[in-house]
MIKOL-677447 format. One line per field, with one value per residue (C-alpha): residue in three letters; z, y, x. Coordinates in steps of 0.05 Angstrom, whole numbers, plus 5000, padded with zeros to 4 digits. Example, Ala and Ser with C-alpha at 12.3 -4.5 7.8 and 13.67 -1.06 7.14 Angstrom:
REM residues 2
aa: ALA SER
z: 5156 5143
y: 4910 4979
x: 5246 5273
This chain:
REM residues 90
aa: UNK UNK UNK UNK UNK UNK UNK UNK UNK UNK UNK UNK UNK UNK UNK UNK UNK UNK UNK UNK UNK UNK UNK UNK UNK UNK UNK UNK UNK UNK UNK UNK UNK UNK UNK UNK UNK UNK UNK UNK UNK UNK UNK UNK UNK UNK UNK UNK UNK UNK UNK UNK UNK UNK UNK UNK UNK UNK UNK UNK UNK UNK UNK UNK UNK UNK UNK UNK UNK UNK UNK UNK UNK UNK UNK UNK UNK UNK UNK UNK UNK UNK UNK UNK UNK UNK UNK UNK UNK UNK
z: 5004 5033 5005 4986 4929 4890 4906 4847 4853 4792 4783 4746 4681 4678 4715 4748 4814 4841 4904 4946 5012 5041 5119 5154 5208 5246 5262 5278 5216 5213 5151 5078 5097 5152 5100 5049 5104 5119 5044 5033 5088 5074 5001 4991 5038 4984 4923 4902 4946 4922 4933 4989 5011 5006 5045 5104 5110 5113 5162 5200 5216 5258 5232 5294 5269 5239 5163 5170 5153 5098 5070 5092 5053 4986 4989 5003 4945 4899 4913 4903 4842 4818 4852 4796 4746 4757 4768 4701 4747 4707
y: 5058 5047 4991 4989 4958 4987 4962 4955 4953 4934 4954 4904 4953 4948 5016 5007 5049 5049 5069 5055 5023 5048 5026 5070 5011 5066 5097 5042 5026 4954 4921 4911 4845 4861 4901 4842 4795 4842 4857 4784 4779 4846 4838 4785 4828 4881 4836 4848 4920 4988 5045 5072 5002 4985 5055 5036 4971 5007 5052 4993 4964 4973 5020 5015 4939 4930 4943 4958 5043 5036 4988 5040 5095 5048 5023 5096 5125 5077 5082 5162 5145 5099 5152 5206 5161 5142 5216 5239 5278 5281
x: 5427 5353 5314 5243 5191 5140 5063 5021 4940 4906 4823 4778 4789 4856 4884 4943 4966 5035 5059 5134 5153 5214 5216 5264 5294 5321 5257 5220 5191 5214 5251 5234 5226 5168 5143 5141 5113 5062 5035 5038 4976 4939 4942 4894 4846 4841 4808 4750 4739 4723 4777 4737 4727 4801 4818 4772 4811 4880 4861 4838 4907 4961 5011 5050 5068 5136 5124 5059 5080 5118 5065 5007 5038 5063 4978 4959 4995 4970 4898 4903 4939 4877 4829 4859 4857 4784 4766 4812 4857 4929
């Protein structure tokens, strides 16, 4: 069984977009708890951005850190999610 959590990003208007971390230890994609520890520090870095602004600062960071991919891809998927929804792309 691999563990993982869902990463929610809400806009200002209520939209919600969803994406999942699933580290892969064995890889060398750390733990869900790196993951955790990790969102617990970037998150607050994303309030108050734009999607394009919130993008930049993900490509900014370290995906080599432990966490830090899993994370990347959960954040990732949710602000394409939010991108279709703002663009009215089922």
């Amino acid at each position: 069984m691999r563990a993982g959590a869902v990463v929610r990003l809400t806009l200002a208007d209520g939209r919600v977009g969803l994406g999942e971390a699933s580290p892969l230890p064995a890889f060398g994609g750390g733990t869900l708890d790196d993951t955790l520890a990790v969102l617990a520090q970037f998150a607050p870095l994303l309030v108050g951005h734009s999607l394009a602004e919130a993008a930049a600062l993900l490509d900014q960071q370290d995906m080599a850190a432990p966490g830090m991919s899993a994370l990347g891809c959960a954040i990732d998927t949710a602000l394409l999610d939010l991108d279709a929804q703002v663009a009215c792309v089922p």
